[in-house]
C-alpha positions in Angstrom: 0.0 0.0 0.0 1.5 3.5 -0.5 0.8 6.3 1.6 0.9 9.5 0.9 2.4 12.3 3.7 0.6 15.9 2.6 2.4 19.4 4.1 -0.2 20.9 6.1 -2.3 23.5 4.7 -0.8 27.1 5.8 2.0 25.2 6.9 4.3 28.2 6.0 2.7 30.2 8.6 3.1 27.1 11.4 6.9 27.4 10.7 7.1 31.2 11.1 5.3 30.8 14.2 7.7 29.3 15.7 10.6 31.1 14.0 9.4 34.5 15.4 10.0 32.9 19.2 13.9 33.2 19.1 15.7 35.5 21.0 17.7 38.6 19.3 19.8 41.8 20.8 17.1 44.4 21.7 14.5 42.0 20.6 14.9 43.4 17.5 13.7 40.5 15.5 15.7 41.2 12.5 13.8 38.6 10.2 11.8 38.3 6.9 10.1 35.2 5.5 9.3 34.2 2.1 6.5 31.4 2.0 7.8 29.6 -1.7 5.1 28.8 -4.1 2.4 25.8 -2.9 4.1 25.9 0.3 7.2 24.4 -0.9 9.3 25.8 1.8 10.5 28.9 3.2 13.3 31.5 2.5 14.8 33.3 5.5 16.3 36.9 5.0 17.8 39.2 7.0 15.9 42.7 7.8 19.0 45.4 7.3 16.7 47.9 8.4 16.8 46.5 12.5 20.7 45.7 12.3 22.2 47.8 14.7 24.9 50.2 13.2 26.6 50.8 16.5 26.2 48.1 18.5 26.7 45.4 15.8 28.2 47.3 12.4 29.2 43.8 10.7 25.5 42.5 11.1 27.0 39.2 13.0 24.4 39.6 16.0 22.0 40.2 13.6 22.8 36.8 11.2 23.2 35.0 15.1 20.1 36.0 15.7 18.2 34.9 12.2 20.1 31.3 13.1 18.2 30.9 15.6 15.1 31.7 14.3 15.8 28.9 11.3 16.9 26.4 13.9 13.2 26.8 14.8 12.2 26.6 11.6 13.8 23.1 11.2 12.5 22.2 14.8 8.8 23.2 13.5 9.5 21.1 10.1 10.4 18.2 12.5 7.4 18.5 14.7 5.4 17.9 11.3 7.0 14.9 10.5 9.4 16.1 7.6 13.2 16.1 7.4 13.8 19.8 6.7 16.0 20.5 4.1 18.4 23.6 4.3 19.9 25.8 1.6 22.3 28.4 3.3 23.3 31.6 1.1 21.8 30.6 -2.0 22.8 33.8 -3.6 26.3 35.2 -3.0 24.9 38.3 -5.0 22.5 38.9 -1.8 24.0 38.4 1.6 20.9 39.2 3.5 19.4 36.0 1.8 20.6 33.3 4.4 18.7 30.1 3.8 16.0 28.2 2.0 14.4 26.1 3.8 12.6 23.2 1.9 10.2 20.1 3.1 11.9 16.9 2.8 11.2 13.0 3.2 8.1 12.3 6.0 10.1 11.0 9.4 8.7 10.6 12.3 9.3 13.4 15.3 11.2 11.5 17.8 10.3 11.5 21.6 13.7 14.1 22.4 12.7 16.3 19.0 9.1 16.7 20.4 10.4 17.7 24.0 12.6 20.2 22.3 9.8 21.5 20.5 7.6 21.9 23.7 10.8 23.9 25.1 9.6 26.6 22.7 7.3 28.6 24.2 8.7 28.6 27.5 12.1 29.3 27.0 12.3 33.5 27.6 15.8 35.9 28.2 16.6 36.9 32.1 17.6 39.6 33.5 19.0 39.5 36.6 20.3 37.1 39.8 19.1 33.5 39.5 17.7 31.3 42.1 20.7 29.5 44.1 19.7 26.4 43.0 22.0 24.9 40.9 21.4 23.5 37.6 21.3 19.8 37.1 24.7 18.5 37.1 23.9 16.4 34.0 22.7 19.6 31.7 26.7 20.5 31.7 26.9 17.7 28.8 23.8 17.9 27.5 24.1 21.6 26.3 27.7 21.0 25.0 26.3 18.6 23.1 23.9 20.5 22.1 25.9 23.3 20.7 28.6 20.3 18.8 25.5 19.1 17.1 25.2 22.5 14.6 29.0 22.9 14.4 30.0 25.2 17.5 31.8 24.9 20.8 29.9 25.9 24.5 33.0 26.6 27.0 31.9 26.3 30.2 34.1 29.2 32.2 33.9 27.4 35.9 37.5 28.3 37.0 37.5 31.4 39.4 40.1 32.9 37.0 38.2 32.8 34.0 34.9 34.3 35.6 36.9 36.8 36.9 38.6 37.8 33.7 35.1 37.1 31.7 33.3 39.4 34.5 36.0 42.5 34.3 35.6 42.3 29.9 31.6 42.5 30.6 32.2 45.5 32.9 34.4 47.5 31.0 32.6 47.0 27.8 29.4 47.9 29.5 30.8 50.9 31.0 32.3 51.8 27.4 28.5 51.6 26.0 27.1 54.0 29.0 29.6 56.4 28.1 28.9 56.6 24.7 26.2 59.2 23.6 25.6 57.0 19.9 25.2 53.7 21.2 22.7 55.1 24.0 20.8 56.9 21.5 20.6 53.4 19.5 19.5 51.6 22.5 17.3 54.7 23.5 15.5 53.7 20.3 14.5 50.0 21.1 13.4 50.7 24.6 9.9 51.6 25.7 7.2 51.7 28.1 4.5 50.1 28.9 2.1 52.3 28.0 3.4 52.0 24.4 2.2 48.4 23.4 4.8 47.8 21.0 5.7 44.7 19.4 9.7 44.8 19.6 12.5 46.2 21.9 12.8 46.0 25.5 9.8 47.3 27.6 11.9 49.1 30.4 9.4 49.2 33.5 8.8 45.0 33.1 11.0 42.7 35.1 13.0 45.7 35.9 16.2 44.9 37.6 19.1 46.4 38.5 21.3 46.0 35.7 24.7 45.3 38.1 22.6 43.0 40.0 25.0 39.9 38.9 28.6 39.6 38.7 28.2 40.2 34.7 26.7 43.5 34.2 24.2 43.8 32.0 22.4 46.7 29.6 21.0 49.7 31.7 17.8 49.5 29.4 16.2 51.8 31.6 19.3 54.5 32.7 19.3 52.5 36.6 22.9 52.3 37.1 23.4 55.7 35.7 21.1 57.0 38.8 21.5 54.4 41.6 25.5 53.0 40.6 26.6 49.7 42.6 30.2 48.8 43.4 30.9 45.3 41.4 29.2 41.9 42.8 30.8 39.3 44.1 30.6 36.2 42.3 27.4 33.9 43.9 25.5 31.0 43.4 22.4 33.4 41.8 25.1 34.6 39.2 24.1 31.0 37.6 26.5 29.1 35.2 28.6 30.9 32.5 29.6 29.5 29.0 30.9 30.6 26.1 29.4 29.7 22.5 32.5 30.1 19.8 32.6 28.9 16.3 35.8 28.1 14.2 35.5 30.7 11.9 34.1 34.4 11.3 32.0 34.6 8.4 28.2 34.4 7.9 27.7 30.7 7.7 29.6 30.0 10.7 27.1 33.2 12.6 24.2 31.3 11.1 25.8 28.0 12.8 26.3 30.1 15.8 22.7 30.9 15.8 21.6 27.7 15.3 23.6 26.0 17.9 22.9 28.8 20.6 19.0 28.4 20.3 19.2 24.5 20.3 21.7 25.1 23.8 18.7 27.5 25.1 15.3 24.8 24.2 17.5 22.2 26.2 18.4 24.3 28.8 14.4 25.6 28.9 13.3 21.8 28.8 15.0 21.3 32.4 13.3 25.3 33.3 16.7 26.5 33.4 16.9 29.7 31.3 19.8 32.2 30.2 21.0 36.1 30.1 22.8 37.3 27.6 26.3 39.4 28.1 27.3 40.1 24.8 28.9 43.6 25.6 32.2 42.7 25.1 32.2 40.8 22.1 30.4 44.6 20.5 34.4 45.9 21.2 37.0 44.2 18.7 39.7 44.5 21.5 38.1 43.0 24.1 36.7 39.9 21.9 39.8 39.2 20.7 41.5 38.6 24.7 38.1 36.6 25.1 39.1 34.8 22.1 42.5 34.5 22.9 42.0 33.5 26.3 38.5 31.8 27.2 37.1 30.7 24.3 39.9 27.9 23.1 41.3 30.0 20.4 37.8 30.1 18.4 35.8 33.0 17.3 33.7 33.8 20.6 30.1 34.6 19.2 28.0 34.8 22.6 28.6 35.0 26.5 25.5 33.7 28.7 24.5 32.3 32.0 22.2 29.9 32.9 20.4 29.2 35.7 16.8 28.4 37.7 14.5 31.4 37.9 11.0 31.5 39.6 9.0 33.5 37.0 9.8 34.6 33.6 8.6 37.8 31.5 8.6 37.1 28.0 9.3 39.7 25.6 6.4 40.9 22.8 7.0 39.7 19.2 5.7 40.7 16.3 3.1 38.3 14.8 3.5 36.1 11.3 1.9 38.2 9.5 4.2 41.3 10.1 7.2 39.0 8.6 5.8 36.4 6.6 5.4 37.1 3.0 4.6 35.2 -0.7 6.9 37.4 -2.7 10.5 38.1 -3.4 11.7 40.0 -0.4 12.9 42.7 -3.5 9.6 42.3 -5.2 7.0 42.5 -2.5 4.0 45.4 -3.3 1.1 43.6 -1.1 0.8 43.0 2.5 2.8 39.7 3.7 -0.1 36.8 3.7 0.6 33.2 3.9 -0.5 30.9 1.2 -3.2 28.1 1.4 -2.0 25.3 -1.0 0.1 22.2 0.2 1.2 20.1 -2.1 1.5 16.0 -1.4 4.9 14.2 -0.4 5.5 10.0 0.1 6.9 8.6 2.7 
């Protein structure tokens, strides 16, 4: 008997919907979506118009953070049954154009892809102390694993030496940003309140902590530390784990690698409810990422500092919907609002 797999009707739009969950520097979401004809697939672009020109001139944050979005992409494929199958920068002449992602043979999800998957929605960005409970002991592995799987390295920095040297590169970079007038304005600019009910950026008076709560400083989103400084914390049990995420090289595809592996290290951490912060100041200074480079990230291209821990609640972030970044036309050719098309087209097992 043969048996015949169909992609799901508006399937396009169940892939974007979990795209749109990743994480990215300001919240920013610096993603467009192309839904190929008869829901063949889906192209994944880079919107130049959220990169940040100060904080991230090269674009790499901004290709890090599209990674992740198409490592949810292939997660949402898998969830579906279908082996996804990846182009990455299918046209040299575009640069912004960083994958193609097309259905492939019917497989079915296994039990450790579908608890992934579930890790989706509840995995959200901290800021701020941790719990003191420790992580599970076994998670160490299990997220440098993760991050081998899709080509990158996760350095765990546990020696007192190398949280001290990672914690001083955080400060200074930090304090570099508040001094700078530009970068402020820039971070002004994807920072709001409330009262504003946007659908990016950082909401300032949500979850608001004091960003030198932790020994790794983190973005004064909301001008705290400027009004009410701290003297450096010690380093505690609430300042959670630390890694390192590096890649061997520097270019685009090894960013979109970096993406990919960071956001499958963050669904395995969220499937245990341990969640992550993000200290990426110092790898926004070429100086200071290269002594990270040289010194705590094994001679590889550092591409992201976190640390992971236990928290008790979590705020997540607003996103903007699939409809906002979903659309059926070239990305160069698009003259109708982004809509997600309703044909599927059939596939054997």
């Amino acid at each position: 008997m043969s048996v015949v797999c169909t992609v799901p009707r508006y399937a396009s739009g169940h892939l974007v919907r979990a795209a749109v969950t990743a994480p990215s520097v300001y919240n920013t979401q610096p993603w467009l979506f192309v839904a190929e004809d008869h829901d063949r697939g889906v192209e994944l672009h880079a919107d130049p118009s959220r990169r940040l020109p100060l904080t991230d001139p090269d674009g790499r944050e901004m290709v890090i953070s599209c990674g992740a979005a198409l490592f949810n992409v292939r997660l949402a494929m898998r969830h579906l049954g279908f082996k996804p199958v990846v182009e990455y920068l299918p046209h040299r002449a575009d640069p912004d154009f960083l994958a193609r992602v097309t259905w492939g043979a019917y497989e079915l999800t296994t039990p450790d892809e579908g608890r992934v998957y579930r890790a989706l929605r509840r995995r959200h960005t901290i800021r701020g102390p941790f719990l003191p409970d420790p992580m599970p002991r076994t998670l160490t592995h299990t997220l440098r694993e993760a991050a081998r799987r899709e080509g990158a390295t996760l350095h765990w920095i546990d020696r007192s030496a190398g949280r001290r040297e990672l914690a001083e590169l955080v400060r200074e970079a930090e304090q570099t940003h508040r001094r700078d007038p530009g970068y402020l304005a820039e971070q002004a600019g994807w920072t709001w309140r409330l009262a504003e009910h946007r659908v990016d950026g950082i909401p300032v008076d949500a979850d608001v902590q004091h960003p030198d709560s932790t020994s790794l400083p983190g973005r004064d989103y909301a001008g705290i530390a400027r009004m009410f400084p701290v003297p450096p914390h010690r380093w505690s049990p609430r300042s959670g784990r630390v890694a390192v995420l590096s890649t061997d090289r520097d270019d685009r595809r090894a960013w979109l690698r970096a993406g990919q592996a960071l956001q499958r290290v963050l669904l395995e951490a969220a499937a245990q409810d341990v969640m992550a912060a993000f200290h990426t100041q110092p790898l926004e200074i070429p100086p200071l990422r290269t002594r990270i480079l040289q010194t705590l990230s094994g001679g590889e291209h550092p591409q992201t500092i976190l640390r992971l821990g236990r928290v008790p609640s979590v705020q997540p972030l607003p996103r903007r919907s699939p409809t906002e970044v979903l659309g059926s036309e070239p990305i160069g050719a698009r003259v109708r609002p982004p809509g997600i098309p309703a044909l599927s087209q059939p596939r054997h097992c």
